[in-house]
C-alpha positions in Angstrom: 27.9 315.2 162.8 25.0 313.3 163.6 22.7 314.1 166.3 22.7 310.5 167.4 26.3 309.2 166.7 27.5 307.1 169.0 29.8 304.0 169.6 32.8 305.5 167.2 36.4 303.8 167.4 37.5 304.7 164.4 37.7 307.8 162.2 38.7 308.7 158.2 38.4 312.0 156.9 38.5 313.1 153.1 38.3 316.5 152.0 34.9 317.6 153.4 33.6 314.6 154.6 34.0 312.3 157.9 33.6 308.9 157.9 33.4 306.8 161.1 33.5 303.0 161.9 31.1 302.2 165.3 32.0 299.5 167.9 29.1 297.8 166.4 30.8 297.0 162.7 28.6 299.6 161.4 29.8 302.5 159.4 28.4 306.1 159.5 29.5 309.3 156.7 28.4 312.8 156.8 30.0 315.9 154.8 30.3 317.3 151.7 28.6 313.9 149.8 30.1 314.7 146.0 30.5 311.4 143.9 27.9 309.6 146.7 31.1 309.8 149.0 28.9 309.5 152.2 26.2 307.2 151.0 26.7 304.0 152.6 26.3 300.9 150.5 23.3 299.1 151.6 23.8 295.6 153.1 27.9 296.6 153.4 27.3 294.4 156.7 29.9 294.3 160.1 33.2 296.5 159.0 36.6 295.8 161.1 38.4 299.6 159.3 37.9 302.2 157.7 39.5 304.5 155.3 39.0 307.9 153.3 40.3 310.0 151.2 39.6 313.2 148.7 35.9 311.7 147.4 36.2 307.8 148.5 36.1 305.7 151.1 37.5 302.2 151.9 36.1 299.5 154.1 38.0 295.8 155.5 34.7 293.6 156.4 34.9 291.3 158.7 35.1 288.6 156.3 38.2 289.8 155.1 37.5 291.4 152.0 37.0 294.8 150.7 34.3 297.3 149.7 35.1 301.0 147.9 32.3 303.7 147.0 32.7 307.5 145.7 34.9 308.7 143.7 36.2 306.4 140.8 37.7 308.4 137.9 40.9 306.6 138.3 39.9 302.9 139.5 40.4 304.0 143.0 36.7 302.2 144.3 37.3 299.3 142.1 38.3 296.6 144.0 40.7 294.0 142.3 38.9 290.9 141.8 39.6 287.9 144.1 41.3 290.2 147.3 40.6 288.9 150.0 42.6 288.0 153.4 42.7 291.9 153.8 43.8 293.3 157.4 43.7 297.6 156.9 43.1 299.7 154.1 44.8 303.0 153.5 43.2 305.9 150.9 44.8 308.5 148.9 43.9 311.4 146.6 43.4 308.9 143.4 44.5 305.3 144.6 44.1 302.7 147.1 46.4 300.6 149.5 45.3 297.5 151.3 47.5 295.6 153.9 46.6 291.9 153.3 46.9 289.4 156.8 50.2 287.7 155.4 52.3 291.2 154.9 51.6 292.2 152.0 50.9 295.2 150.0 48.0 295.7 147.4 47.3 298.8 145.5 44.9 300.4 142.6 43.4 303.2 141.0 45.6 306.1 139.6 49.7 305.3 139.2 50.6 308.2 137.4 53.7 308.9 140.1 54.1 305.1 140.1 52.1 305.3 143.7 50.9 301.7 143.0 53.8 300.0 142.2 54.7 297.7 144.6 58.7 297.5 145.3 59.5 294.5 144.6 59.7 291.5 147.6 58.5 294.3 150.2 57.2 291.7 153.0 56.8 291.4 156.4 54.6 294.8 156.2 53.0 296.4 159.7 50.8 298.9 158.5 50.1 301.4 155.4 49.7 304.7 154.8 48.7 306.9 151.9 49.3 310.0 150.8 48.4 312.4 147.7 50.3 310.6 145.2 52.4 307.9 147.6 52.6 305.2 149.9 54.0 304.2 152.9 54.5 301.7 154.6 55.4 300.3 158.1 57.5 297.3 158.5 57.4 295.0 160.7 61.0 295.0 161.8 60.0 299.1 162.1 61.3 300.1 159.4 59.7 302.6 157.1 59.2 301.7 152.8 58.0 305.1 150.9 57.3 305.1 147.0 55.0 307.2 144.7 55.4 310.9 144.3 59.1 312.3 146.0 58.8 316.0 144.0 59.2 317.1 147.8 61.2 314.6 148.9 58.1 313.1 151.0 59.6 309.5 150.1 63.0 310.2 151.0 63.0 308.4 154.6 65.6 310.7 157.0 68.5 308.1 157.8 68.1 309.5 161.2 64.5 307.8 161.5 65.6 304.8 164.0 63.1 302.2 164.9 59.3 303.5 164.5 55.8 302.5 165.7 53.7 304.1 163.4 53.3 306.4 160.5 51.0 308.8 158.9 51.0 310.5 154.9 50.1 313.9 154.3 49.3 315.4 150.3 53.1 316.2 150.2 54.8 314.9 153.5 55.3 311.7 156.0 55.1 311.7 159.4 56.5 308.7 161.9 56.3 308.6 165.4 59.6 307.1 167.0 59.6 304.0 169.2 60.7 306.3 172.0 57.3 308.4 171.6 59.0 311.1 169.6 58.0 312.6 165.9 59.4 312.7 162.9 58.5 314.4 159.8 59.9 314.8 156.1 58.7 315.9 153.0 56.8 319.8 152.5 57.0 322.0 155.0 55.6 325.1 153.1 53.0 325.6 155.9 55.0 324.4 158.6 53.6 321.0 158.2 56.7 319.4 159.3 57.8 321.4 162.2 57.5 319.1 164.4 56.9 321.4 168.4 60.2 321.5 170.5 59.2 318.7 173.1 56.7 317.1 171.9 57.0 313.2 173.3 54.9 310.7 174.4 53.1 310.4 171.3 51.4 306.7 170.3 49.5 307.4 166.7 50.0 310.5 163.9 47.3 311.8 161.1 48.2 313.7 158.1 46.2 316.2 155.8 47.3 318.8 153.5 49.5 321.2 155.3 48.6 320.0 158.6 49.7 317.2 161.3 48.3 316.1 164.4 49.6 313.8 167.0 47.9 311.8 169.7 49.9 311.7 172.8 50.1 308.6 175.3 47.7 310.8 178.1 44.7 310.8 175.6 46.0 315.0 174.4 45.6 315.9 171.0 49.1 318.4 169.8 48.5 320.0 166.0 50.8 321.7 163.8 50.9 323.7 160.6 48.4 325.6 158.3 45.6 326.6 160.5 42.5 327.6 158.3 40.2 330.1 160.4 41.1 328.1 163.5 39.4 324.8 162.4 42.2 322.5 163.0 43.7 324.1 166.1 44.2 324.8 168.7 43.1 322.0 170.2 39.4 322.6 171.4 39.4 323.7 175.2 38.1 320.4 177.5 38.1 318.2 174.7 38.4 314.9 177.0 40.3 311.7 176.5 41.3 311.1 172.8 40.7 307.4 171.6 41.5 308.5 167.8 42.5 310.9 165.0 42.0 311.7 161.2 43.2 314.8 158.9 41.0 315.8 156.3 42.1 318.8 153.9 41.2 321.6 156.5 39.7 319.8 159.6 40.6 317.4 161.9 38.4 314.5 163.8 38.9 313.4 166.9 36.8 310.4 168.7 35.9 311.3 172.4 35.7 308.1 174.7 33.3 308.9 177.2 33.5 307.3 180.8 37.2 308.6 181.3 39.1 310.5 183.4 42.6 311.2 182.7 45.6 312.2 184.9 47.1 314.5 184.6 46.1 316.2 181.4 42.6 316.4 183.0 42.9 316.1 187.0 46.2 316.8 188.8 45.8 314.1 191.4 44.1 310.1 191.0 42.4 311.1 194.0 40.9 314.3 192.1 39.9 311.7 189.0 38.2 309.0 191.6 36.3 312.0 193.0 34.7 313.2 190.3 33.9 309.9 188.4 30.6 308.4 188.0 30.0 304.5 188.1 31.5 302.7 185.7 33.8 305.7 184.6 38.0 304.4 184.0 40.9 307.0 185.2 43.7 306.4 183.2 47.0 307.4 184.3 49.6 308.5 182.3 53.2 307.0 181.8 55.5 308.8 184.7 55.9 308.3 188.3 53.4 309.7 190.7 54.4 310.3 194.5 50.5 310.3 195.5 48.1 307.7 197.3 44.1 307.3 196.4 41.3 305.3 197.3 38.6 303.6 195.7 36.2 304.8 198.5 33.5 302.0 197.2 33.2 303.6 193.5 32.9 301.4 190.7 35.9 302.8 188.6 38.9 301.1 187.2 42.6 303.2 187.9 44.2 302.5 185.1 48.5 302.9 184.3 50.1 302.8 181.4 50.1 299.2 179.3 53.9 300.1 177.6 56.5 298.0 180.5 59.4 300.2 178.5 56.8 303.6 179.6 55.5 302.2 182.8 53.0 304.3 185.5 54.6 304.4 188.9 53.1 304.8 191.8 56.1 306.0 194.6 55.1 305.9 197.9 58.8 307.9 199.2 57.6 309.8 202.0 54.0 309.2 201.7 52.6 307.8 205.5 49.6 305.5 204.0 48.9 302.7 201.7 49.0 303.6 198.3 45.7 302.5 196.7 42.9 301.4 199.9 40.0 299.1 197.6 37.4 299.2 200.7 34.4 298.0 199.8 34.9 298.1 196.0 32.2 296.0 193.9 34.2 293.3 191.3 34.0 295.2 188.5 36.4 297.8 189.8 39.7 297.4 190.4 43.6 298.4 189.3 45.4 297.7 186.1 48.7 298.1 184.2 50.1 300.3 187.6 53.8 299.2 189.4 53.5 300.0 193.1 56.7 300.6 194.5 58.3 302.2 198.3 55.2 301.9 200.0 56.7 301.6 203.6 53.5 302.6 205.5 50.3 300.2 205.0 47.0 300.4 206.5 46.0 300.1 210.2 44.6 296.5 210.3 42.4 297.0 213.5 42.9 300.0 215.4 43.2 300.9 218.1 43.1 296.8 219.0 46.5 296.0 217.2 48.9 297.8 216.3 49.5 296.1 213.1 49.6 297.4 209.3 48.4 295.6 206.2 49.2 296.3 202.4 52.1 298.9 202.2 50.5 299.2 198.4 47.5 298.2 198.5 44.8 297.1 201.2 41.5 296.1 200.4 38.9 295.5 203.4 35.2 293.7 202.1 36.2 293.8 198.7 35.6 292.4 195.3 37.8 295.0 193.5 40.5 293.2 190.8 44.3 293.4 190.4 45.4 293.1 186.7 48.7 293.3 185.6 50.1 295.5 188.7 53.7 295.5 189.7 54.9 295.7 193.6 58.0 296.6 194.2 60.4 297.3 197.0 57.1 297.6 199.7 56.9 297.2 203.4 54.1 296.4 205.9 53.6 293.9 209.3 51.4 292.0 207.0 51.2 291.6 203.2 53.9 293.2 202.5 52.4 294.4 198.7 48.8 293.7 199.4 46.7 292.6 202.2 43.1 291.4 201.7 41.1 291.4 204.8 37.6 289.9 204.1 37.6 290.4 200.6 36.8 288.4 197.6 40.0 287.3 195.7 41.2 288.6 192.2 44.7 288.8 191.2 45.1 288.2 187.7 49.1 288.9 185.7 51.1 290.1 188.7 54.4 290.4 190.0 55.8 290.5 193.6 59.6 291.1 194.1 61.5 292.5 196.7 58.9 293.4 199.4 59.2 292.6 203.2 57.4 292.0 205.9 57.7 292.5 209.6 55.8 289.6 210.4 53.4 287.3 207.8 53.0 287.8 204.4 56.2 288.9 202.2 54.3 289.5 198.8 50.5 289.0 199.7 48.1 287.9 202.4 44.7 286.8 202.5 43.1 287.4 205.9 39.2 285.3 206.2 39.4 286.0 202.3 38.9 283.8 199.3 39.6 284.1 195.9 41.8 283.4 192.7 45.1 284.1 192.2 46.3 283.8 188.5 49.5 284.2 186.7 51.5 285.7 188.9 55.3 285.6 190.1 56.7 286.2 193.1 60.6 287.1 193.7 62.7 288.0 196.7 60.1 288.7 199.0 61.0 288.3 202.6 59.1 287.8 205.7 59.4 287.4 209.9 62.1 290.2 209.3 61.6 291.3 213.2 58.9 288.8 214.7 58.5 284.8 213.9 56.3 285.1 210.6 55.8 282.8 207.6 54.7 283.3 204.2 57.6 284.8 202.0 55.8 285.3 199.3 52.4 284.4 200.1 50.3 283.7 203.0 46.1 283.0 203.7 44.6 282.3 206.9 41.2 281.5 208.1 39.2 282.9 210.9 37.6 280.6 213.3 34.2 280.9 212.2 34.6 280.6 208.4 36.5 279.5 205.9 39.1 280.9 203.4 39.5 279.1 200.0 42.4 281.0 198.1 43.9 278.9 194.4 47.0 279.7 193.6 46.9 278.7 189.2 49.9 279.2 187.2 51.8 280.9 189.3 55.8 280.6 190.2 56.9 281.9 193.9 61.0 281.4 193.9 63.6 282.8 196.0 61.7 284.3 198.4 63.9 284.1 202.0 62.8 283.1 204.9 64.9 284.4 207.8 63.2 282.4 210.2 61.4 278.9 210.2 58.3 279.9 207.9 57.6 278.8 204.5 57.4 280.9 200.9 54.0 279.5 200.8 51.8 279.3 204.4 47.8 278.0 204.2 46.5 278.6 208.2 43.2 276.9 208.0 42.2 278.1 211.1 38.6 276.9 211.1 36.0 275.7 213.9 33.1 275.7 211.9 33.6 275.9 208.1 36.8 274.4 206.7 38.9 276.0 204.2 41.1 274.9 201.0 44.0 276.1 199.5 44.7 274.7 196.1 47.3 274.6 193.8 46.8 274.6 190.0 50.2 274.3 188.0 52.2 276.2 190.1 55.4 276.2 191.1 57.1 276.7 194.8 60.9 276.3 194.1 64.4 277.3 195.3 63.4 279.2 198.7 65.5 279.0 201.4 64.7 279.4 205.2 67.7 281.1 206.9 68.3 281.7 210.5 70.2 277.9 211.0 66.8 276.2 210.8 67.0 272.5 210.0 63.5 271.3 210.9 61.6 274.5 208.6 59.8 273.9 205.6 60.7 276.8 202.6 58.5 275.6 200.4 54.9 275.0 201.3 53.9 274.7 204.8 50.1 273.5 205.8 48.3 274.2 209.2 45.1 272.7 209.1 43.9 269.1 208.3 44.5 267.0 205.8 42.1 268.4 203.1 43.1 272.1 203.6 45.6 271.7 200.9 45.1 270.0 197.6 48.0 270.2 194.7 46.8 269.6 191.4 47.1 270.7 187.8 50.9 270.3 187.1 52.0 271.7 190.6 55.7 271.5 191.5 56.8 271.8 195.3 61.2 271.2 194.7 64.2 272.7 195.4 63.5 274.1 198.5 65.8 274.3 201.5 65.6 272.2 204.3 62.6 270.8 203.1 59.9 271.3 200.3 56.5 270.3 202.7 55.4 270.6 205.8 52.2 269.7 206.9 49.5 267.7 205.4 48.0 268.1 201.9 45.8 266.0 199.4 47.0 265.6 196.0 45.2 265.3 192.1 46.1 264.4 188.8 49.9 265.2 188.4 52.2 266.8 190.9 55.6 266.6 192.3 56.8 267.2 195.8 60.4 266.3 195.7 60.3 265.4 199.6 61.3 261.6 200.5 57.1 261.6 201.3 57.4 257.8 202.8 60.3 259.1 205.2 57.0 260.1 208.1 59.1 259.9 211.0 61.5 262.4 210.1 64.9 260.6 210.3 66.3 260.4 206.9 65.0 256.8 206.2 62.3 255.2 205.0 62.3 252.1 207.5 60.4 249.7 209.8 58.9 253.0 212.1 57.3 254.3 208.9 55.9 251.1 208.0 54.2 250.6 211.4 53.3 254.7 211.1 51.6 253.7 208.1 49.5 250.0 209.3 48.6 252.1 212.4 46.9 254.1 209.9 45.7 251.4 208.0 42.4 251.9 206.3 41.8 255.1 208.0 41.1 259.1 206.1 43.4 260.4 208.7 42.3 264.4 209.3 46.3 264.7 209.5 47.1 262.9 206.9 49.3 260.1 208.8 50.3 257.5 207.1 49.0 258.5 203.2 52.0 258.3 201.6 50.3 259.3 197.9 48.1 262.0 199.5 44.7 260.6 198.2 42.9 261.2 201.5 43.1 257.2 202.4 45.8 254.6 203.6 45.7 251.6 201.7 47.6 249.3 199.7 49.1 252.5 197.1 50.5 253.6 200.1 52.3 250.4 201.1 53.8 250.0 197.6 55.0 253.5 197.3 56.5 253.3 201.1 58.7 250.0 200.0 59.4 251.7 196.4 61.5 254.3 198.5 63.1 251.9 201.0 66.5 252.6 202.6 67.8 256.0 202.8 66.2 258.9 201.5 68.0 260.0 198.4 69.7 256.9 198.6 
């Protein structure tokens, strides 16, 4: 291998040579170089694959078309005029297979075992695969299409197979990996090729060579099976790291190495042990399973990392455990937590001890930090405050998430932002409950100021629905709680609909509820306040571009009816930019004639 390689994502292997695509597009070949195998065509420009076989190699550019060199005895490097739209290529011992970006197949070069025939209307194609002398190929409903050479019956798919995810070809056998993370294998098993090992799961991608398989597993491990020349395609090499990819060649194997990650558990038993030993900008990713363990950040840039498959999801269970399950302090904004479903954290952080006796974040509790939240889970959690996830001084980023079925003792069913300002994005929040044994507010989400500065939280695509109130708090609550800088909560196309405040309150708002002036809220993009019982708002708010708040909004004295006292309410105001918003019927910050005309537009009796 190259002294200096670097940058690989992508590996091919022939029968003595490697060839490797780089992150850059570029492509690098060393090995055995008969028929100029490993002599890179000048000006071949930015690659997006790579494939290889016996003596030739395969390349998709970027552009969509493709380029062959080596070996051409049987046409196999000579490209069929006009192809183009190409999305993989696949290599065998004499022929060539590409995958064009509409579904379908393409082949050349020898077809003496009819490995290049096409079956007819085969569509809707995945990916490909090639063998010695046939082809496979992946469909998209995840099925499996074999044709070419069968002598060993490597083309005779096992009606057993079910629903795959992706497939490999050997000289003489296939090999598919089953949507549940299982392996199949059919075809030669004269060197135990197909003999698949008792309990192997959890694998994501397979290679194939001559009388060997390997299979890359889910945790980034490397399992190999079959004829084992001299040792030099397994065992699997002691401390080989993380495993990003995999080829088969005749007797070797490749494997690409992603530096910069630390993987649990295959490498370190604990997160915690991972964290520890990473270096800045390092990522621990965490396997699929469920992990009854807590860890913290402790300042590092590193990104903890679960498992992207919902169907194969990483847990982290906080049953018994007498902290927070993942503590952010101090982390910089390039570190954070993806992919990871927090569920039965019932202890959170100490807020301020020994001054309160208060917890924060029964999953997660991040104190002056600009660490991110991607595409986390939080489930069933408990806390005083922020239920899920309390930010205390921290800079906001909560991108993908959901919030269901946590509860608060006091403020803060989902999340809470304490003298914290941020983004959140995308994110839905469920059945989250507050004030469950003091007055609280904030069901599903709550942000409060401190007195000196200000907090300015958006709230952007995001849906927060059925979240119970037991008291009279809100799903939403904004606590500007400023002397000297104001603060803002906005709303960008989200939605606060169908929560419910329980506990025989009439006067409570279950929607949004605003304490601060009149410019601490402002609803914009889209946003929908509705269906939320007794009432939708409370408080003041400014409003931009489209919004609904189904609230009888002209109705300011609170009696059911839009009458004579809320016309004088509203020419008492007249002219003014009220700090409580008194009298703004449209909520554009001033009182003027739009406000008189949508005040007699809803005359009489609200709902009326």
């Amino acid at each position: 291998m190259p002294a200096s390689l670097g940058g690989a994502t992508t590996a091919a292997a022939g029968y003595s040579h490697v060839t490797v695509l780089k992150s850059d597009g570029t492509v690098s070949c060393w090995g055995n170089n008969l028929d100029g195998v490993c002599d890179v065509p000048d000006q071949l420009g930015t690659v997006a694959s790579v494939a290889a076989n016996w003596f030739h190699n395969v390349a998709v550019k970027s552009d969509g078309t493709v380029v062959c060199w080596g070996s051409n005895g049987y046409g196999q490097s000579t490209t069929p005029l006009g192809l183009v739209q190409v999305a993989s290529v696949a290599a065998g011992i004499h022929h060539t297979v590409a995958l064009k970006a509409d579904g379908t197949v393409v082949c050349w070069g020898r077809n003496s075992e009819n490995q290049c025939d096409v079956p007819s209307g085969l569509m809707q194609i995945a990916s490909i695969a090639a063998g010695g002398f046939h082809t496979v190929a992946l469909t998209q409903d995840a099925g499996a299409a074999c044709w070419g050479w069968n002598a060993n019956g490597q083309c005779n798919t096992p009606p057993s197979l079910g629903a795959i995810s992706a497939i490999a070809a050997g000289t003489a056998h296939t090999v598919a990996v089953r949507s549940n993370g299982t392996v199949l294998c059919w075809g030669s098993n004269a060197q135990g090729q197909c003999s698949v090992p008792v309990g192997l799961d959890g694998v994501a991608a397979v290679a194939a060579g001559v009388y060997h398989t390997v299979a890359l597993k889910a945790d980034r491990t490397v399992a190999c099976w079959g004829r084992d020349f001299n040792g030099s395609q397994y065992p699997t090499p002691a401390n080989l790291g993380p495993v990003s990819a995999i080829a088969s060649g005749y007797s070797h194997t490749v494997a690409i190495i992603e530096t910069g990650v630390r993987c649990v558990p295959s490498q370190y038993a604990t997160i915690q042990l991972a964290i520890d030993a990473a270096a800045a900008g390092d990522r621990i990713e965490v396997a699929p399973g469920t992990y009854n363990q807590s860890f913290s950040l402790n300042g590092k840039n590193v990104i903890v990392r679960g498992s992207a498959n919902a169907a194969t999801p990483t847990i982290i269970d906080g049953t018994g455990l007498t902290t927070t399950l993942a503590n952010l302090n101090g982390g910089p904004s390039t570190s954070g937590l993806e992919n990871l479903v927090f569920r039965n954290g019932d202890a959170g952080q100490p807020i301020n001890p020994p001054s309160y006796n208060f917890t924060g974040g029964g999953a997660v509790f991040g104190r002056d930090s600009e660490s991110f939240i991607r595409n986390c889970r939080f489930e069933h959690c408990n806390a005083d405050f922020g239920a899920a996830v309390y930010m205390l001084r921290c800079t906001v980023d909560i991108d993908g998430c959901t919030f269901s079925s946590n509860d608060a003792t006091t403020d803060g069913g989902g999340l809470q932002c304490y003298a914290s300002s941020g983004t959140v994005r995308n994110s839905t929040f469920t059945n989250n409950r507050c004030a469950l044994a003091y007055a609280g507010s904030g069901s599903a989400f709550k942000a409060v100021g401190i007195r000196t500065a200000g907090t300015d939280v958006t709230l952007e695509n995001c849906t927060l629905s059925g979240n119970p109130v037991p008291g009279a708090g809100a799903a939403v609550e904004y606590f500007e709680n400023a002397k000297v800088l104001a603060g803002t909560l906005r709303l960008v196309n989200t939605d606060i609909v169908n929560n419910i405040v329980g506990g025989g309150t009439t006067n409570g708002s279950a929607g949004l509820r605003v304490i601060g002036s009149q410019d601490a809220c402002v609803l914009s993009g889209g946003t929908t306040i509705c269906g939320n019982t007794p009432r939708n708002v409370e408080g003041p708010f400014l409003a931009e571009g489209k919004w609904t708040v189904c609230d009888c909004l002209a109705d300011m004295t609170d009696d059911g009816t839009v009458n004579a006292a809320d016309l004088g309410v509203l020419l008492a105001a007249w002219g003014s930019v009220s700090p409580t918003g008194q009298g703004d019927v449209n909520h554009d910050g001033q009182v003027n004639a739009a406000d008189l005309a949508a005040l007699l537009a809803e005359w009489g009796a609200c709902g009326g």
